[in-house]
C-alpha positions in Angstrom: -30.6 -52.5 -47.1 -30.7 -54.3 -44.2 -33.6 -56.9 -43.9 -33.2 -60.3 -44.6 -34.1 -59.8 -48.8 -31.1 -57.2 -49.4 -29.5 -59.6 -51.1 -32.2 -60.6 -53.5 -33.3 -57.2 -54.3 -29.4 -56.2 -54.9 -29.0 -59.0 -57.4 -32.8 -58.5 -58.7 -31.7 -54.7 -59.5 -28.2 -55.8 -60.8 -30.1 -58.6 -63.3 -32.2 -56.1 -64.6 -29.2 -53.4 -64.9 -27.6 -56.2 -66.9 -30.3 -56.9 -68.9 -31.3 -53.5 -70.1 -27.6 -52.4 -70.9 -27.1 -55.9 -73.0 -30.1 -54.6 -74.9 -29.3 -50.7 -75.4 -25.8 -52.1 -76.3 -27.3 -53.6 -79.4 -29.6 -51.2 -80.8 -27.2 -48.5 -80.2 -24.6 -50.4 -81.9 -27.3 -51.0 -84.8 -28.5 -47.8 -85.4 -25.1 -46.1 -84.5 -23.7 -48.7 -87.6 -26.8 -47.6 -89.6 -26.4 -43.9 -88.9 -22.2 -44.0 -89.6 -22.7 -45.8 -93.1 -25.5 -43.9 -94.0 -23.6 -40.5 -93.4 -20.6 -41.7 -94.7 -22.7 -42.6 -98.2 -23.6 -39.0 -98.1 -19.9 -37.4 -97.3 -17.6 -39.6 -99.1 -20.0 -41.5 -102.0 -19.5 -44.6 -101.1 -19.5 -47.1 -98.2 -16.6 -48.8 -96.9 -17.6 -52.4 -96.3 -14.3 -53.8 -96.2 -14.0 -54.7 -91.7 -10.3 -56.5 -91.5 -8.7 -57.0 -88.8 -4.9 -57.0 -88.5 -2.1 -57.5 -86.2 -2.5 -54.1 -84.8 -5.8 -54.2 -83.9 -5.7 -57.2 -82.1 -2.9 -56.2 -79.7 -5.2 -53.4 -78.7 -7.9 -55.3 -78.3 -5.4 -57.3 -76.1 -4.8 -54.5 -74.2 -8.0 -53.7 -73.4 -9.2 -57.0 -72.6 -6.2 -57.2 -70.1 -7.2 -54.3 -68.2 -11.1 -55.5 -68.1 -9.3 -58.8 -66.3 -7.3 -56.7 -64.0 -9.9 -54.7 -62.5 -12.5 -58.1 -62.2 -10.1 -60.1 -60.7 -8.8 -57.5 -58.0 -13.0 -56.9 -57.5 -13.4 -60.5 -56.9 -9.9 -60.3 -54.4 -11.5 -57.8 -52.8 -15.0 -59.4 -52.3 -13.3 -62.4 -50.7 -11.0 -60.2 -48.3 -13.9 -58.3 -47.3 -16.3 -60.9 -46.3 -13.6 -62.7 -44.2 -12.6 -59.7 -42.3 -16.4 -59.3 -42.0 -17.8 -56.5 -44.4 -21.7 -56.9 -45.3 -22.3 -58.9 -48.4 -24.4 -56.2 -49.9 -21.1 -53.7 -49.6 -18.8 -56.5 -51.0 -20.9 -56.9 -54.0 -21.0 -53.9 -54.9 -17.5 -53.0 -54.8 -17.7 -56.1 -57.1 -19.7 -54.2 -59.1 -18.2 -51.0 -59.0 -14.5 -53.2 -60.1 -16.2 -54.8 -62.9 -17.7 -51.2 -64.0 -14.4 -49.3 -63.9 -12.7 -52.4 -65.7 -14.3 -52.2 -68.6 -14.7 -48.2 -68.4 -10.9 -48.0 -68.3 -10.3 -50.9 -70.8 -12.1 -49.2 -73.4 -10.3 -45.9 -72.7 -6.9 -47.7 -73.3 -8.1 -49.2 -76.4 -9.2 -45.6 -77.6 -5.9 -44.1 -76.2 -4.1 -47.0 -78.0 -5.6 -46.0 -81.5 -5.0 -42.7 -81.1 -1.3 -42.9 -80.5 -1.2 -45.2 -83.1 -2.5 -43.5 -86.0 
């Protein structure tokens, strides 16, 4: 990765990453939402269509989404620092990358680990 393109064929690779997860996200929610209510038509009879939020469920949420903000913003520290002690872009990015990953990774853990002990 070191000729003078690196840095388009990181983002290039990153954009289509991006792309392809924001897709798979969708039709796995779908057919996962499809799949749950169909087998829970079979098991219990009848579907639950009844989605409220409370007060609970949006300090998880909270939770998670402070996490998520952690690990992004110490990325973004960390890209900064790096490039002025003189790290390669490339490297910087992705340990942007890799911060952004792992913040949401362990933001959604803490919001499963928060409904757990919850219950």
């Amino acid at each position: 990765m070191d000729s003078p393109n690196a840095i388009q064929t990181w983002a290039e690779t990153i954009l289509w990453i991006v792309i392809v997860s924001i897709v798979a996200g969708i039709l796995f929610a779908i057919v996962g939402t499809i799949i749950f209510s169909i087998l829970e038509k079979i098991i219990f009879g009848e579907s639950d269509t009844n989605f409220i939020a409370d007060e609970r469920d949006k300090i998880i949420a909270s939770t998670g989404h402070k996490i998520t903000v952690f690990f992004s913003g110490a990325g973004f520290i960390t890209l900064v620092v790096g490039l002025n002690y003189g790290y390669e872009i490339i490297d910087c990015l992705v340990i942007l990358m890799f911060c952004f990953s792992l913040g949401g990774l362990l933001g959604e853990i803490a919001k499963l680990a928060r409904y757990r002990t919850s219950m």
